[in-house]
N, C-alpha and C positions, 0 to 999 in steps of 0.2 A: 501505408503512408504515415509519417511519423507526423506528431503536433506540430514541429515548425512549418513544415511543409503546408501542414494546412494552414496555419495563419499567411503564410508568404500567400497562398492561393485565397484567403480573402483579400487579402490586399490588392489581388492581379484581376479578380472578379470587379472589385471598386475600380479599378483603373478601367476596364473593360467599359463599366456601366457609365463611365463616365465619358466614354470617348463615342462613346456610341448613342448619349443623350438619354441612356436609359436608366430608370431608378427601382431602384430594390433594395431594402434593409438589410445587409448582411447579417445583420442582428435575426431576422426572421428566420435566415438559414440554420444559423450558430445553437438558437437558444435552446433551453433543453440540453441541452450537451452534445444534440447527434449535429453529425459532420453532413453537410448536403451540400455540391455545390453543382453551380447551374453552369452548363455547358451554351453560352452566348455564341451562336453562328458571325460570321463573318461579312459584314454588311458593304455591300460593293452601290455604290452612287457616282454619277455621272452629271458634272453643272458645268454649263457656256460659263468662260470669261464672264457675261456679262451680268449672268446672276450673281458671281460668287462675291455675297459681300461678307471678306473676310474680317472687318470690323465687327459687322454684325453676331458673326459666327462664335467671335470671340467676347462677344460681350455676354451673349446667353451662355458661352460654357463656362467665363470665371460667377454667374450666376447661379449655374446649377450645383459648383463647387463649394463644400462647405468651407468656413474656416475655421482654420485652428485656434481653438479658444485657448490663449494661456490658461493656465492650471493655477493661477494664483492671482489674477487679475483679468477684466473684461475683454482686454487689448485681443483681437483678432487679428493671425497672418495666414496668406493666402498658400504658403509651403510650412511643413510640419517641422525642418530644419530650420527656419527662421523662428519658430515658435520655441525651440529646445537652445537656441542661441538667447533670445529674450528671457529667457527662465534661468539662466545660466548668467549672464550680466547683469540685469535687474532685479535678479530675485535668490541670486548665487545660490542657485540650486541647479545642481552638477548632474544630469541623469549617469553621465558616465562613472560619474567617479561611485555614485550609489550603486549604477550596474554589476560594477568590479569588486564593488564591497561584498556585495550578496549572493553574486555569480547566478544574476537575476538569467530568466528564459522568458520569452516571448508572452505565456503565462503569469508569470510573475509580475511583468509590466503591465499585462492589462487589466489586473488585481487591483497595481498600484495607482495607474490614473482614474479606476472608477475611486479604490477609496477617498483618492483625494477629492472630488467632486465629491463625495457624499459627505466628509466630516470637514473638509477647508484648512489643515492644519496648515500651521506657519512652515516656511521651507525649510526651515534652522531646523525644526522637532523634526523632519526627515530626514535634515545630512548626519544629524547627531546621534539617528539611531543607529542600536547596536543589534537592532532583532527586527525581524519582517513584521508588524504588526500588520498587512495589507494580506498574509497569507489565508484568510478563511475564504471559502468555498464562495458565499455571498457577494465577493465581490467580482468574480466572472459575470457578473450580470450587468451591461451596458446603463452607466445612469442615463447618458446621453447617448441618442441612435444615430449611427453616421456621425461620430464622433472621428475626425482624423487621427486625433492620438491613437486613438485603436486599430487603426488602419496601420500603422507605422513597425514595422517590421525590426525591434529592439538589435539585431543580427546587421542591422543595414546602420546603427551609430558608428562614426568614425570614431578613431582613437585620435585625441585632442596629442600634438604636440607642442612641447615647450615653445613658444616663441622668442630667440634670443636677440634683444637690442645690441648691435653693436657700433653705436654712436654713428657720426657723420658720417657718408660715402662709406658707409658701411666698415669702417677699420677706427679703431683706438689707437691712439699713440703710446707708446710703452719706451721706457728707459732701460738699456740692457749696459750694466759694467760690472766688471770684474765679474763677470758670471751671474751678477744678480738682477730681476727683471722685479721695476718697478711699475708698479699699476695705478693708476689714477683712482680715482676713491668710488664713483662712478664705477666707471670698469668691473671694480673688488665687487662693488655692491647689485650686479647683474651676474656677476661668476657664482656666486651665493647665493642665489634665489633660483639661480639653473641647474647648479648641486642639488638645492633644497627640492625642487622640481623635479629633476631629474628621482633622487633617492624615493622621494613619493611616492612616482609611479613604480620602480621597483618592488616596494615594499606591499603596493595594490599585485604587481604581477607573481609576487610571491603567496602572496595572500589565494589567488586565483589557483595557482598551480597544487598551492597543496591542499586548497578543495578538491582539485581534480583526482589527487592520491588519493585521499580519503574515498573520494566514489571509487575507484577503480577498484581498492581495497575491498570494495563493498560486495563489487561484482563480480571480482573473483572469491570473493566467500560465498559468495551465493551459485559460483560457475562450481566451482568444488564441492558444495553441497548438493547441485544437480547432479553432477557427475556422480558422487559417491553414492546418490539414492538410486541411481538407472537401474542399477543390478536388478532391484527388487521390484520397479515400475511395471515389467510387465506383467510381474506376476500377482503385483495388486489391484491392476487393471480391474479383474472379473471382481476382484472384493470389493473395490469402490461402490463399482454399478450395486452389485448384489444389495451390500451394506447400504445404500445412498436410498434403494425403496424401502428398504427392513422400516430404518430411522426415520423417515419421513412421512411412510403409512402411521406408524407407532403416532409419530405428532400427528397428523389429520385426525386419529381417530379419539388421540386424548382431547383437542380443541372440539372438533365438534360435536363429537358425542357427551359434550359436557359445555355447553352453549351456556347456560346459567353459569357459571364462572367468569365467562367474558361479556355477556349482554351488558352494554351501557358503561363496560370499563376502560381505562387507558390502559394500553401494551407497550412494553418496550421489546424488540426483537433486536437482540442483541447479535451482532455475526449475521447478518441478515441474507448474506448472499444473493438470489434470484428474487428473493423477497414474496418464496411459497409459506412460510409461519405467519407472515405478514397478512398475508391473505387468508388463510385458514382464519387467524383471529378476526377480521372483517367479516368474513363471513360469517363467523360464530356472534356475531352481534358486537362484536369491539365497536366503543364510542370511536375512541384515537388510537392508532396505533402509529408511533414510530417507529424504525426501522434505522439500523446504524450498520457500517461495515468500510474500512479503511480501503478495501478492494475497489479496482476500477469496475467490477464486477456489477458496483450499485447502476451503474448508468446504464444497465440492461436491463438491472429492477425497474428502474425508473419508467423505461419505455412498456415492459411486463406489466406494471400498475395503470397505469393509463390505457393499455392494452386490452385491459379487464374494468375498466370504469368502476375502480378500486380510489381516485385519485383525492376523492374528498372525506374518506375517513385517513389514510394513509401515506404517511408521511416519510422522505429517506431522507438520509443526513451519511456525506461522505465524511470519514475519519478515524482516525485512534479516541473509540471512548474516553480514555482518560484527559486526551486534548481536546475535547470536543463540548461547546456549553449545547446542550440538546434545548431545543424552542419546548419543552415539559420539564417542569421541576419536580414533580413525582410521578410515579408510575402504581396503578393496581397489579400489571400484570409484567415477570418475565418472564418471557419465552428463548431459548436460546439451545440450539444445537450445536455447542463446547466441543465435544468430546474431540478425543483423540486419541491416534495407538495407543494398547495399554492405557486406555482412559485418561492421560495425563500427558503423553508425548504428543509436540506439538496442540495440545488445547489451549480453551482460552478460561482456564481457571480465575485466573489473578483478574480479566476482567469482567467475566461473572461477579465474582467477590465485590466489585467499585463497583458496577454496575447495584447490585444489592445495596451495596453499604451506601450511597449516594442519590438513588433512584427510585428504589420501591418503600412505597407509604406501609408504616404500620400495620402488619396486619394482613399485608399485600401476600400475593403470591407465587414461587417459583416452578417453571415447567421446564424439565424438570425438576423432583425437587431433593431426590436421595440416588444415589450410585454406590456402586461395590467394584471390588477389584479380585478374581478367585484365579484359580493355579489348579491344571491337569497333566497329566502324561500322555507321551502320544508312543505309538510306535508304528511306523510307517519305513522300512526296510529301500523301499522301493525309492520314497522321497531323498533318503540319506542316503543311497547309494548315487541319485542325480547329481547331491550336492554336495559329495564329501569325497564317497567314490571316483567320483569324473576324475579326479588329479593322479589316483595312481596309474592311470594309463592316457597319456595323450600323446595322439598318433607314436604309440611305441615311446614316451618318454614319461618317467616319471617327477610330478612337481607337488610333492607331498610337504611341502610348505605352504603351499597356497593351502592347503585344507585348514592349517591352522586358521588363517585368514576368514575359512568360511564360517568354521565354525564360534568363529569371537563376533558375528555378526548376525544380529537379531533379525529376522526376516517375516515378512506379511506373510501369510496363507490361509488358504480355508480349508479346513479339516473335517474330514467327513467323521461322522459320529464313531463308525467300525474301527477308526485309528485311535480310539480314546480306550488305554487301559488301565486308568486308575480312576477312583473317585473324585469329587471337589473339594478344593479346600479354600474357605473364605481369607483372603489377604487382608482387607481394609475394608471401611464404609465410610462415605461421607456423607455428611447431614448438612445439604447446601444453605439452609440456614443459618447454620453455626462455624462452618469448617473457615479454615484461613490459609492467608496461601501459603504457612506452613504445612499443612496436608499432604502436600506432595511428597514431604521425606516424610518416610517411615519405613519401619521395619518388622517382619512380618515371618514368626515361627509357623513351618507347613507341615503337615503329615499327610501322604500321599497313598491308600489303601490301591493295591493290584486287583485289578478283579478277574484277572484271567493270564494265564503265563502267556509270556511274550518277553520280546525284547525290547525296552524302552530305549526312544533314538532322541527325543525333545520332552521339554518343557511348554507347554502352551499358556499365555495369561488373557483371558477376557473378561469382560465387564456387562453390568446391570446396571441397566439404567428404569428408574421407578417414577413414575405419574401417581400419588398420593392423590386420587378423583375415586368418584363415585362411581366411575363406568369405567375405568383403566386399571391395572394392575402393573404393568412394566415391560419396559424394552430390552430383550434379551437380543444380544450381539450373535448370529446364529453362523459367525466366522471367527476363527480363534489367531489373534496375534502371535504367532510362532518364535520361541527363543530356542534355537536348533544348539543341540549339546552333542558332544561326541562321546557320550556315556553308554555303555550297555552293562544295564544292571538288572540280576535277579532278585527277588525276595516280598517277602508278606507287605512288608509297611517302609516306605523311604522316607527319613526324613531330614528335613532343612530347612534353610536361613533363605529369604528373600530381604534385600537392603533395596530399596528405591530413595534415590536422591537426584535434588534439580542439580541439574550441572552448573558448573562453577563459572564459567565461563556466558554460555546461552542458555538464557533462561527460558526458552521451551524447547528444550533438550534434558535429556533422564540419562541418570547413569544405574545403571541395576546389575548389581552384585546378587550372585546366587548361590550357596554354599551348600552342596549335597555327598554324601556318604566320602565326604574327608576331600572332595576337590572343589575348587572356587572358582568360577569364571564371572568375568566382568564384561558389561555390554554395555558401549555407548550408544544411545540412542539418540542420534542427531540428524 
């Protein structure tokens, strides 16, 4: 069920509760963020002629009915369309025309009538804005319970049309000679104001439409970036899982087995996801711990923390850190599970770095708090015969062009140790201390030692992740991020050029240049 849909169904629950004499705060249902709605049976009554006093009946129900409190003045109306007509004449505050500005959703309206009950601004500072200032999370929370405007389904506003005066019995007199039609000054001065009207609403329906482009743009970038990543989903599938307790053992055991770091401090949990670091630090004796993550993902933290009667040290906050004022102005502790392929693709580096630069006191701590970036050889016959081989025979036809395809595309895997036949070579190291989010480009001379003849089919790059603690030593990735090469080379020692640079375009996307024994392959990582 999408969002609108549920607001329409608090609405038809309200209308329910109301027909039926019954009360219930839909705010009860709403709050928290989870969706509950109550399934009201169907109430069958049977009254003589002689009872039914439908005065009566109606007197209790326009009693049990709230009213619609204007939004800028006391005045109460018994229909929420008389109340947005009042606000619109007396207070020339246009919901529509603010709607079409901001190509407001049902959400965003109910942002906007709690903010305005909570700060009173005049209606001018709202028609004259240029930006949502009602869009934080705080104000999904009802000031007033059984508030009508909140009832009111933003989707159910009519579209206002011009109203055009055309003088008496409805027709103007006009002078038509010699081809030329004379208007009366009146007339001119109503033709003008419904141009002027008229042009308006175009330029609002314009304005509409090419938000609409802009999303759809959006969503086919992101439909094309589904698409383009399928190939390799299910074969990351098992890495996820794998990877996802590797990493997460690694933090439970750097937090609690080192409990004296966090006993009595504040945490920021940065990327907070399910809000399991969150918890770890609680339970390691954290005074506060906040928890941040832009994902709808938090409102499942939310129900997880309460779930665990985690709720009074620990706190979530939906958003983009960087847009987001957190209710802590320092932190002792960050904790934050970044990473990303290749340590760098798709991470949250840059907001690490503001999180640090903005959040943690003096002195304070990052968990992790050092990472590296190292480079092996694989040779695996069998793997590059699935993905490279496949093309020179299907069903009897050859498509030996796609192989180029395959092999210009970096792909996830986990590699078993027996497919490893060359040494380590260290690429990079960051010192999350210090690093900035220039770190990401760099460039990186390798030497590759064979330790056993074979045929090399890939390149592999993985990373180290380090807990600088007293009882931790580090998180070693124990699945290697695969850049499949269509090289077979023999010899003692290979060496070359690794180029990592952010992409030009999307900034958590990598482009990685690899230059070995005189050939260069480029890899967009997006």
């Amino acid at each position: 069920m999408n969002p609108m849909t549920n607001v329409k169904n608090i609405k038809k629950l309200s209308e329910q509760e109301l027909s039926h004499n019954l009360k219930t705060s839909w705010h009860d249902q709403y709050k928290d963020s989870a969706w509950i709605f109550v399934d009201i049976p169907e109430l069958h009554c049977e009254m003589d002629d002689e009872d039914d006093d439908s005065d009566d009946w109606n007197e209790v129900e326009e009693m049990d009915q709230p009213l619609a409190v204007c939004l800028f003045c006391p005045r109460g109306f018994g229909a929420i369309s008389d109340a947005i007509t009042h606000c619109k004449r007396d207070h020339l505050f246009d919901l529509h025309k603010l709607r079409t500005r901001f190509n407001m959703d049902c959400f965003s309206f109910i942002k906007l009538v709690n903010y305005i009950r909570i700060h009173h601004p005049e209606p001018s500072v709202l028609m004259d804005s240029m930006e949502l200032v009602w869009e934080g999370e705080e104000y999904m929370k009802p000031v007033h319970e059984d508030d009508p405007w909140l009832m009111f389904d933003i989707d159910d506003l009519e579209v206002p049309f011009p109203k055009i005066s055309i003088g008496n019995n409805g027709f103007h007199v006009v002078n038509a000679e010699n081809g030329c039609v004379t208007l009366s000054e009146q007339h001119f001065t109503e033709l003008q104001r419904t141009i002027q009207t008229l042009t308006a609403q175009v330029q609002e329906k314009d304005a509409v439409l090419e938000g609409m482009l802009q999303d759809m743009e959006v969503m086919r970038g992101a439909t094309r970036h589904l698409l383009g990543s399928s190939k390799c989903s299910e074969s990351a599938e098992p890495l996820l899982e794998r990877g996802d307790h590797v990493r997460t053992d690694s933090y439970r055991k750097a937090i609690l087995e080192n409990q004296a770091t966090m006993a009595g401090r504040s945490v920021l949990d940065l990327g907070c996801g399910t809000g399991i670091l969150s918890m770890f630090a609680a339970s390691a004796g954290a005074l506060r711990v906040v928890g941040i993550d832009q994902s709808d993902i938090i409102y499942h933290a939310m129900d997880i923390i309460r779930e665990n009667h985690l709720s009074a040290k620990v706190q979530l906050v939906k958003g983009r850190l960087e847009d987001t004022n957190l209710p802590i102005e320092k932190v002792d502790v960050i904790v934050s599970e970044w990473m990303g392929y290749f340590l760098l693709f798709e991470g949250m580096l840059d907001s690490l770095i503001y999180a640090r630069d903005h959040y943690l006191s003096p002195g304070g701590l990052l968990l992790p708090n050092r990472c590296s970036i190292s480079l092996l050889g694989v040779a695996d016959l069998v793997r590059y015969g699935e993905l490279v081989g496949f093309w020179s025979d299907v069903y009897g036809y050859r498509m030996s062009c796609l192989q180029r395809e395959v092999v210009r595309e970096p792909m996830v895997e986990v590699i078993s140790e027996e497919k490893v036949v060359t040494d380590t070579c260290l690429l990079t190291q960051l010192d999350l201390y210090t690093c900035t989010i220039d770190s990401v480009d760099f460039t990186a001379d390798f030497e590759l030692r064979v330790t056993r003849d074979d045929t090399l089919t890939a390149l592999a790059g993985f990373f180290d992740v380090f807990f600088d603690l007293p009882c931790h030593d580090k998180l070693h990735e124990d699945y290697l991020h695969g850049v499949f090469l269509n090289l077979f080379l023999d010899g003692e020692v290979l060496s070359g050029k690794l180029i990592c640079q952010r992409h030009r375009k999307e900034v958590r996307s990598l482009t990685v240049t690899i230059i070995l024994q005189g050939k260069k392959c480029k890899y967009i990582m997006s």
